[in-house]
C-alpha positions in Angstrom: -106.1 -77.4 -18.6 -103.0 -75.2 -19.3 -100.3 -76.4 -22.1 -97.8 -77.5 -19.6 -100.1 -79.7 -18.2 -101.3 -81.4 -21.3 -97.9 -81.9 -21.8 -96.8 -83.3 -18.4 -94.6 -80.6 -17.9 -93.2 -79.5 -14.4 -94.0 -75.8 -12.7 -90.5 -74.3 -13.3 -89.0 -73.1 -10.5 -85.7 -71.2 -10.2 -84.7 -72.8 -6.8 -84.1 -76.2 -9.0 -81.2 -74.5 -10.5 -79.7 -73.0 -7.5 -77.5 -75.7 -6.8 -74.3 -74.5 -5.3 -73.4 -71.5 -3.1 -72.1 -69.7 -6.5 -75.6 -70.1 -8.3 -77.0 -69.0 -5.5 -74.8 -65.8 -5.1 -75.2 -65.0 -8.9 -79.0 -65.4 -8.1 -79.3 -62.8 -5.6 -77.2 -60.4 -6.9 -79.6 -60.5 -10.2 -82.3 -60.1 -7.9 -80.4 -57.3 -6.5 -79.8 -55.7 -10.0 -83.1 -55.2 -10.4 -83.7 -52.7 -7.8 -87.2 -54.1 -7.1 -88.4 -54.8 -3.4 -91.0 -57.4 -4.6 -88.4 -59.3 -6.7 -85.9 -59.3 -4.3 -88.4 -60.7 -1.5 -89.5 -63.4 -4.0 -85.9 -64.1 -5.1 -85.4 -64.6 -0.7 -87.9 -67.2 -0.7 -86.4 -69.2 -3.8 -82.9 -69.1 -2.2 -84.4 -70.5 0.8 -86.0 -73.6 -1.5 -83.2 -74.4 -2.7 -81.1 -77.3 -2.8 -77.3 -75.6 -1.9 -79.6 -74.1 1.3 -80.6 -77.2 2.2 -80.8 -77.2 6.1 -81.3 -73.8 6.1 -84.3 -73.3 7.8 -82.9 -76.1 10.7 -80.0 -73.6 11.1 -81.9 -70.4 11.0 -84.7 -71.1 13.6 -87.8 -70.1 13.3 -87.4 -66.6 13.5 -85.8 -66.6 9.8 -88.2 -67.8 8.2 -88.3 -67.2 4.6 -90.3 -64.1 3.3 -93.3 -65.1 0.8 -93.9 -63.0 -2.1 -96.7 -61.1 -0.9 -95.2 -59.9 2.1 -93.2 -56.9 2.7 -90.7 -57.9 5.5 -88.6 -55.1 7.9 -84.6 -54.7 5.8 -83.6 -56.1 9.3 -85.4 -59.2 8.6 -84.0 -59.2 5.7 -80.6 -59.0 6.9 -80.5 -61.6 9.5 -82.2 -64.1 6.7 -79.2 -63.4 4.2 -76.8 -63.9 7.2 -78.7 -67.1 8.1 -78.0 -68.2 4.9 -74.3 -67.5 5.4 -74.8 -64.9 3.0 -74.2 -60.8 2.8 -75.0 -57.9 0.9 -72.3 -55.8 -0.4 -72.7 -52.4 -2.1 -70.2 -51.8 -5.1 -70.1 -48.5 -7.4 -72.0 -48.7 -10.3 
């Protein structure tokens, strides 16, 4: 039995905290910031749990379906789940 459950504490999970289109956009450009495929596929699939996306999946179909974090999914996959989201990416100089 782990701490948090002796405790009767919750699984954290970012997707909670993603509450309105700005957290959300702050969200994935962290994930983007970290210049890490994995990340950035796991940090899909939390944006897609989360409450300010809420009807997302409806609205995408099926063939949007979120990414889970063990799969490694085509960048146009990628691209037509952030614009399902009514999201995009955008390069800036660093």
């Amino acid at each position: 039995m782990s701490v948090a459950d002796t405790l009767g504490l919750a699984p954290f999970d970012a997707a909670d905290y993603l509450t309105t289109p700005g957290r959300v956009v702050a969200y994935l450009n962290a994930a983007l910031a970290e210049n890490d495929s994995a990340f950035m596929t796991e940090a899909l699939a939390t944006i897609a749990r989360a409450p300010a996306m809420a009807g997302m999946a409806d609205k995408a179909g099926a063939a949007h379906k979120p990414p889970t974090p063990d799969t490694q999914p085509e960048f146009d996959a990628v691209l037509q789940l952030v614009a399902a989201m009514g999201l995009k990416l955008q390069a800036v100089a660093a």
